[in-house]
C-alpha positions in Angstrom: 119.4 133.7 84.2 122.4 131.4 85.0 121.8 129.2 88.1 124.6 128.6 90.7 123.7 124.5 91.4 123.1 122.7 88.8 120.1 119.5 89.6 116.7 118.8 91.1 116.8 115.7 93.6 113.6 113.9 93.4 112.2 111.6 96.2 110.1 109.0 94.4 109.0 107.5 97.6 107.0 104.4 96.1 105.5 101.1 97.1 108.3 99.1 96.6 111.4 101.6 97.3 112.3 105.0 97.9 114.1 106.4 94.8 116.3 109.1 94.7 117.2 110.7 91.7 119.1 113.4 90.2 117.9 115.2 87.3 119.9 117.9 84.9 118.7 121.3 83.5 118.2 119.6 80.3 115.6 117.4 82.0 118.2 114.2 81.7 118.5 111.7 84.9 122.3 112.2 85.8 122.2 109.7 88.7 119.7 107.6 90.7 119.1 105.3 93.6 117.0 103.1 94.4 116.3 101.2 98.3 113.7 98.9 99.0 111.6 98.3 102.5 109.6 95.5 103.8 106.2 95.1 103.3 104.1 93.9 106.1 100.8 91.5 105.8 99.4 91.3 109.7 96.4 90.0 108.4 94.8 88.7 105.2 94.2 92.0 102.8 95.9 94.3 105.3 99.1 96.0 104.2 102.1 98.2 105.9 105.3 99.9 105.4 107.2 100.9 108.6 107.7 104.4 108.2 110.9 105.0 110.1 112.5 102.3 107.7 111.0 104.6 104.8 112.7 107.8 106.1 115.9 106.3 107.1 116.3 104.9 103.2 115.6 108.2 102.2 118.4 109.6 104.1 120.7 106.9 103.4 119.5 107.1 99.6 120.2 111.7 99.6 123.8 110.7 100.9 124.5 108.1 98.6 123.6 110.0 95.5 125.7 113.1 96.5 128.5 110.5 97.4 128.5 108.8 93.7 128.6 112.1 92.2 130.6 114.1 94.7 128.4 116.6 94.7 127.4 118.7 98.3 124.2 120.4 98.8 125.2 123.9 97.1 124.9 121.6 94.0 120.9 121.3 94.7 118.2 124.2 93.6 115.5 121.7 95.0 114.4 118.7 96.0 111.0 117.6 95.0 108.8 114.9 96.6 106.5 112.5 94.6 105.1 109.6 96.7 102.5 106.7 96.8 99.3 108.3 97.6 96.4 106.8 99.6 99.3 105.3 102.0 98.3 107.1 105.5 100.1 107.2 108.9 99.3 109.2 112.3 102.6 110.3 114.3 103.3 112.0 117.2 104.9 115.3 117.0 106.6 115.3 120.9 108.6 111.6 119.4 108.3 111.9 116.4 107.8 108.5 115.9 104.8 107.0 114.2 101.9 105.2 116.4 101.7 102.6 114.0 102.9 101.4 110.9 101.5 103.0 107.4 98.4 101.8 106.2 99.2 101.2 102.4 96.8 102.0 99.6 96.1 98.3 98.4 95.4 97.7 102.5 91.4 96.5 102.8 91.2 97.3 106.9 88.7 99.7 106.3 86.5 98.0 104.0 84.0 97.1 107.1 83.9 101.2 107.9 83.7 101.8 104.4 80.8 99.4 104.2 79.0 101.0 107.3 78.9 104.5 105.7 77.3 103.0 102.7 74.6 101.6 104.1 73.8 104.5 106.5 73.5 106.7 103.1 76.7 109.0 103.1 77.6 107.6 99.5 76.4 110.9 97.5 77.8 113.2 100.3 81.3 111.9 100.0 81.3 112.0 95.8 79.7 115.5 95.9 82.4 116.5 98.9 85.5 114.9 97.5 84.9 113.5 93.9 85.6 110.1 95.0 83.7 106.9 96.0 83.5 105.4 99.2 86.6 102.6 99.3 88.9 101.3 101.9 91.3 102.1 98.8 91.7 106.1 100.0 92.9 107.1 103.0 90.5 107.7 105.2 89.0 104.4 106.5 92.8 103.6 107.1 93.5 106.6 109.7 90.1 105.9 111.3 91.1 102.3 112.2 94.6 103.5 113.3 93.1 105.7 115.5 90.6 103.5 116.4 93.1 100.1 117.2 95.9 101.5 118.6 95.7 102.2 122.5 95.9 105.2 124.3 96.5 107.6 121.1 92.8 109.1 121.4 93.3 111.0 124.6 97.1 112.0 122.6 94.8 113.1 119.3 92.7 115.3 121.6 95.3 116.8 123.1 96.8 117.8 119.5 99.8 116.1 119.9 99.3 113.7 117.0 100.0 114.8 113.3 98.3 112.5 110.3 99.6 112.8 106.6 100.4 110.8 103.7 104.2 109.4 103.1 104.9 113.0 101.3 103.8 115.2 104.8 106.4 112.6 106.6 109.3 112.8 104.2 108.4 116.6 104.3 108.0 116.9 108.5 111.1 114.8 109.1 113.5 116.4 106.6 113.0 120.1 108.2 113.0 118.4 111.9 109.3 119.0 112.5 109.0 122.6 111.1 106.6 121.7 108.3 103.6 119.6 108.5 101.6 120.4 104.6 100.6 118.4 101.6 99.8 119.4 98.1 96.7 119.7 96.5 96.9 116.1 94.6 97.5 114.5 97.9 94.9 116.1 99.8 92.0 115.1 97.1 93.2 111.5 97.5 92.7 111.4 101.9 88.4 111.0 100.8 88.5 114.0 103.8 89.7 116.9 101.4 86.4 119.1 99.3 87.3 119.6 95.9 84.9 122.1 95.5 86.0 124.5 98.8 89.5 123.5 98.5 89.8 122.8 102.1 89.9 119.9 104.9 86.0 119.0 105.4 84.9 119.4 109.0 82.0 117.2 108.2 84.0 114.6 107.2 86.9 115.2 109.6 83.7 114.1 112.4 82.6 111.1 110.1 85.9 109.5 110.2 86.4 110.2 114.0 89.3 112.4 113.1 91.0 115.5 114.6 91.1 118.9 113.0 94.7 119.9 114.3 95.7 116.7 113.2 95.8 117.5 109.4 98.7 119.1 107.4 98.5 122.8 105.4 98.0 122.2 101.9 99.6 124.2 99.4 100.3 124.4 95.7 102.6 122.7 94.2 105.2 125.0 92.9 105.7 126.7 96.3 108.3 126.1 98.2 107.2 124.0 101.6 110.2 124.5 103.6 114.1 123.9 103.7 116.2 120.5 105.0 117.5 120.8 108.7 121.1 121.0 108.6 120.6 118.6 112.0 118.9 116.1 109.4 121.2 116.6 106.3 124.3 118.4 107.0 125.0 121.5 104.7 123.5 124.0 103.0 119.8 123.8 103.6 117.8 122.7 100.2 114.2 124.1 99.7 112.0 121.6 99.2 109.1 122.0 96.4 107.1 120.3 93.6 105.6 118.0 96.4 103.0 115.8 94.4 101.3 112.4 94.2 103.2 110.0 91.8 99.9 109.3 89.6 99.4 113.3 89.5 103.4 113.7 88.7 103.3 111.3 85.9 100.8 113.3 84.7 102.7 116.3 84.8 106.3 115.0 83.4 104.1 113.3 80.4 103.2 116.8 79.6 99.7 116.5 79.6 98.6 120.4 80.4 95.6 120.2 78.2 92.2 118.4 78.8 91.8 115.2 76.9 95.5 114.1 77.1 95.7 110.9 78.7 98.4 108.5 80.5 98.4 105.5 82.4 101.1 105.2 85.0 102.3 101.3 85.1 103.7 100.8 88.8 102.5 97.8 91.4 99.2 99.2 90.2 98.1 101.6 88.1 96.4 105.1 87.5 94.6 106.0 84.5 94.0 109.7 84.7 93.0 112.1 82.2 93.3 116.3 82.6 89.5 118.0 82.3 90.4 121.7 82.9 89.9 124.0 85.4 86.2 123.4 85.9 85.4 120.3 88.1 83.1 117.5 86.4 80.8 114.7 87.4 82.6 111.7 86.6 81.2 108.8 85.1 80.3 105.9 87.6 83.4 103.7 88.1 85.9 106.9 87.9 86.2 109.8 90.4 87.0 113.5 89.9 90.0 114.3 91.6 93.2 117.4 91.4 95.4 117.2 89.2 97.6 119.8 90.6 97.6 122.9 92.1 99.8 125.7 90.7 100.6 129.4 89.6 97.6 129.5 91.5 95.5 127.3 90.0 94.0 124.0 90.0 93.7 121.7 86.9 91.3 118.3 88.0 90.9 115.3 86.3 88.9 111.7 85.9 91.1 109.1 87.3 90.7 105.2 87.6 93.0 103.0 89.6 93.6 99.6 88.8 94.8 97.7 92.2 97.1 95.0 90.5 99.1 95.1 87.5 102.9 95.3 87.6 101.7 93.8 90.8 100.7 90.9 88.7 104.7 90.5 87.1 105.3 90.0 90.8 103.6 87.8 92.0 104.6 85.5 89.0 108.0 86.1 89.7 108.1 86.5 93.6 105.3 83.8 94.5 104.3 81.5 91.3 107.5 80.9 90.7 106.5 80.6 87.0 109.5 83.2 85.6 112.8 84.1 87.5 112.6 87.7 86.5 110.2 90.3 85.0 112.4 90.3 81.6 111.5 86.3 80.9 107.6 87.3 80.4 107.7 89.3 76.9 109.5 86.1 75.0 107.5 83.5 77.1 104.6 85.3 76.4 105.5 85.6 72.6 106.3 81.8 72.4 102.8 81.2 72.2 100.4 82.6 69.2 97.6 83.5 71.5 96.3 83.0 75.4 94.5 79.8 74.7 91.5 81.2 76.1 93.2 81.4 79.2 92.5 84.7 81.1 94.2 85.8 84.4 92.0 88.7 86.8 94.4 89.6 89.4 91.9 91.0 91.8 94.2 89.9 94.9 93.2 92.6 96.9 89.5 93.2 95.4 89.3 94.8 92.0 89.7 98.6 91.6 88.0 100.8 89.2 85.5 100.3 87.3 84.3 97.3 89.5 85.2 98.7 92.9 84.5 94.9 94.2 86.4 94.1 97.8 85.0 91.1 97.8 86.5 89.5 94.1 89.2 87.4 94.3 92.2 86.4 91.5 91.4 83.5 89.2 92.7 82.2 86.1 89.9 80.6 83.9 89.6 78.8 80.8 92.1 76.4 81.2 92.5 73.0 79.2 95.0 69.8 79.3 96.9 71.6 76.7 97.4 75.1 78.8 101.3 75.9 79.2 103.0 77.8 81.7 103.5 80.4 78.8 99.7 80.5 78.1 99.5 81.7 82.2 102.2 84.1 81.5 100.8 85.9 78.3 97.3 85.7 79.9 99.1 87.8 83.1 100.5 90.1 80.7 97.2 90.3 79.0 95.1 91.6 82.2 96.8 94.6 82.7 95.7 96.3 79.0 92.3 95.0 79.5 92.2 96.5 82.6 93.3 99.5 81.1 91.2 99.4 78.6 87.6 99.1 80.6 88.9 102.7 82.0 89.6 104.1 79.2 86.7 103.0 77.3 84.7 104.2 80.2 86.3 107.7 79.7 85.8 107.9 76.1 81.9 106.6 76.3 81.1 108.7 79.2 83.5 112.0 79.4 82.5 115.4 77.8 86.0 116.1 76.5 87.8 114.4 73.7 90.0 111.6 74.4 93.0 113.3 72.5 96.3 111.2 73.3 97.6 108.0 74.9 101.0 108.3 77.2 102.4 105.7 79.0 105.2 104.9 81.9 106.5 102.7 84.2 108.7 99.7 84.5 105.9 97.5 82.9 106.1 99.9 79.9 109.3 98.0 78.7 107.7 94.9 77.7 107.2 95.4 73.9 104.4 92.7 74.0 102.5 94.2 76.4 102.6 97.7 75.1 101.6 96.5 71.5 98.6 94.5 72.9 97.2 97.4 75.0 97.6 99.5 71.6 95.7 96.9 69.4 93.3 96.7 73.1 92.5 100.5 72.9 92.8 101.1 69.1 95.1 103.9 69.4 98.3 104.8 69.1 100.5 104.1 72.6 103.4 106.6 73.3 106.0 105.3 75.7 108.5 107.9 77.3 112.4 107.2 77.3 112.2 107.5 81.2 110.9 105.3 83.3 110.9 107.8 86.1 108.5 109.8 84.8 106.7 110.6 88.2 109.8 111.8 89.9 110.2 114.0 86.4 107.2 115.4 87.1 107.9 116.6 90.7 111.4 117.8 89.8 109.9 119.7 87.0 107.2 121.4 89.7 110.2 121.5 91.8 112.0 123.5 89.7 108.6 126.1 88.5 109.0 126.9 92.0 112.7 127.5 92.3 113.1 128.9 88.4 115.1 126.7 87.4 112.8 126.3 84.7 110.8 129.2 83.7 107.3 128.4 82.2 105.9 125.1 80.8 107.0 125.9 77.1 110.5 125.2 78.6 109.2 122.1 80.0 107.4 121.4 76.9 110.8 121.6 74.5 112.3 118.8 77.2 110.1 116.0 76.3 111.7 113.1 74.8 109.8 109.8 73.3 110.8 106.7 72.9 108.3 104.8 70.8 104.6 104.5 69.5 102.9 101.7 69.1 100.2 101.7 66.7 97.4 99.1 66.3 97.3 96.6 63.9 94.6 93.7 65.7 91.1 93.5 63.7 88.1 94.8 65.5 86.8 90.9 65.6 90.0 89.7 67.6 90.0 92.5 69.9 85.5 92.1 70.8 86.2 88.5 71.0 89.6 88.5 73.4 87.6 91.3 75.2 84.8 89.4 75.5 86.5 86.4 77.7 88.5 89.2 79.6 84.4 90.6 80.7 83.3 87.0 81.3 87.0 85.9 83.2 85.9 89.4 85.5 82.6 88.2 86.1 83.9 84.6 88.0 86.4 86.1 90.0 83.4 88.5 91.4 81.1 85.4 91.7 78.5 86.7 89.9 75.9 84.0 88.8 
């Protein structure tokens, strides 16, 4: 059936930037942008993102796209939405302004909350309710201090004129003017207030967190369409927006992993390890959660998932605050320059580790250093942490999961570092296959995007779209690999301070 416009825009709205890009039928990227916002550190371990800056980049990022390409709206079947997840904010619908500034998903404000429903025994309730573990990491702990530290918005939440959402449900309310308020499935699952097993918002844990009912968006699958842009927002032709999904979940998706037992790991300022079990939910093992996959054509496909806090993170802050490289690029030859790390190992817990460890309280650390230890040693041993990281998830999958751990697929800016992506090959003894895309995740929504609007037809369409770039196979002995791992296990255990 021939289609009138042509592309999918896709909202990566991600940590770092907001991303707009424009993707072909053929599943090519025509045309991106990409704008970056400020991040906020009030406190030590607390995080923001001013979500007015957010939207207005968005905006500025639509107009730009369709400027460098002269297109106009007609020319768009869809856009799709694929966002940072845990990352929470509470607005008010008469303003539309937000009462604070979004709590972002590395931001710890909630660990005392967090720590308070532990002890008072809710630990088992939450897992069984929502798959997850109790962590200032999700969203929950972060909209319960919002609510909790900002003035006068209590009396406003009773009153229901205060909406709560992730970035997506923003993006989403502000480009129809305040029509929409929903979420998708893989969002919900992330909030720690969404039941995996009744598919809804959970009263009980709605009251646990403090939180109000009519404060919470309508979630929906995936490939429906959520609403259309305002023409008083973005002037034209309104565009249905669609394929709204979390960018861990969308990665997922673009990599083509339909089946359970296919694998990825998303490389971004941290990263999700996330494997597709089905369409039955299953206990995960302890240091993963169970969360959604997706929603769609009705159904829901769930998965195990572990999220690593800090690892292009890590690139970062060795470019950004070290000062040790100038750019990202200079770490694969500096790293190469030396024949091994030395013995120097680098845990870049700087905001607590994340799965399996779930430890607030670590802190980063480089060990093992001698007289002898070069900047490059520091650099390779960087590089290093995020495969081992990597690999204590999926080794926890493979030891512990009741499905088959089938396939490896990998994105993400990091992904690009040859050295890196050989040594988390040799680190997991299997074969590593890196996409020719880096923006896999916004891929992923524009392909959901497009279910919705038929501009693709079924996932066999989808399917024949996938391109590779390379594998990388392992070629490290089983000796090298226990004995580097080793001192990665050890490195862990002094940033956690245990004795």
């Amino acid at each position: 059936m021939p289609h009138l416009q042509k592309y999918i825009l896709a909202i990566d709205q991600s940590t770092s930037a907001t991303k707009i890009i424009l993707f072909e039928q053929n599943g090519v990227l025509r045309h991106r942008v990409s704008i970056s916002h400020q991040q906020y550190y009030p406190q030590p371990e607390f995080v923001e993102h001013n979500p007015v800056e957010i939207f207005d980049n968005t905006l500025s990022g639509i107009r730009q796209i369709l400027a460098e390409t002269s297109l106009d709206a007609s020319s768009i079947t869809a856009i799709a939405i694929t966002n940072q997840r845990e990352t929470s904010l509470i607005w008010d619908k008469n303003t539309g302004l937000p009462v604070y500034n979004a709590a972002v998903w590395q931001c710890q404000r909630g660990a005392g909350f967090c720590a308070q429903l532990r002890e008072k025994g809710y630990s088992e309730t939450i897992r069984n309710k929502t798959g997850l573990i109790i962590d200032p990491y999700f969203s929950a702990s972060k909209l319960h201090w919002i609510l909790n530290n900002v003035k006068g918005i209590e009396s406003k939440a009773k009153c229901g004129d205060l909406l709560l959402g992730t970035m997506d449900s923003w993006l989403l309310w502000k480009l129809t003017n305040g029509k929409v308020h929903a979420t998708d499935y893989s969002n919900a699952c992330r909030t720690m207030l969404f039941n995996i097993n009744t598919l809804e918002w959970d009263d009980e844990l709605i009251e646990l967190f403090g939180l109000h009912k009519s404060m919470f968006p309508k979630v929906q699958f995936s490939d429906e369409i959520f609403g259309y842009t305002s023409t008083d927002i973005l002037p034209g032709q309104p565009i249905p927006i669609a394929g709204l999904l979390g960018d861990s979940h969308a990665a997922l998706f673009g990599q083509n992993c339909f089946e359970p037992g296919i694998a990825k790991a998303t490389y971004g300022t941290g990263s999700s390890i996330m494997m597709n079990i089905g369409n039955q939910i299953l206990s995960s093992p302890v240091g993963l959660v169970t969360s959604i996959g997706w929603g769609r054509a009705g159904a829901i496909d769930y998965v195990f998932e572990g999220n690593i806090h800090c690892t292009g993170d890590t690139i970062n802050w060795l470019v950004n605050d070290a000062e040790l490289i100038s750019n990202a690029a200079e770490s694969e030859p500096l790293a190469l320059s030396v024949k091994d790390n030395n013995q120097v190992y680098f845990v870049p817990s700087f905001v607590g580790l994340g799965a399996p460890y779930w430890d607030n309280q670590a802190r980063a650390c480089i060990s093992g250093m001698a007289r002898n230890t070069k900047k490059a040693h520091i650099v390779r041993a960087a590089l290093e942490s995020i495969a081992y990281q990597v690999k204590d998830l999926i080794d926890l999958m493979v030891e512990n999961a009741s499905i088959p751990f089938r396939e490896m697929r990998v994105d993400g800016g990091p992904t690009r570092n040859n050295f890196l992506m050989q040594f988390q090959s040799d680190m997991l003894r299997k074969e590593v296959v890196r996409s020719n895309i880096e923006e896999i995740s916004a891929l992923g929504s524009a392909f959901m995007a497009g279910l919705a609007c038929g501009f693709w037809k079924d996932l066999n369409e989808i399917k024949a779209l996938r391109k590779l770039d390379k594998t990388f196979v392992p070629a490290m002995s089983s000796e090298e690999i226990e004995k580097l791992y080793s001192g990665w296990k050890l490195a862990v255990k002094r940033s956690r301070l245990v004795e």
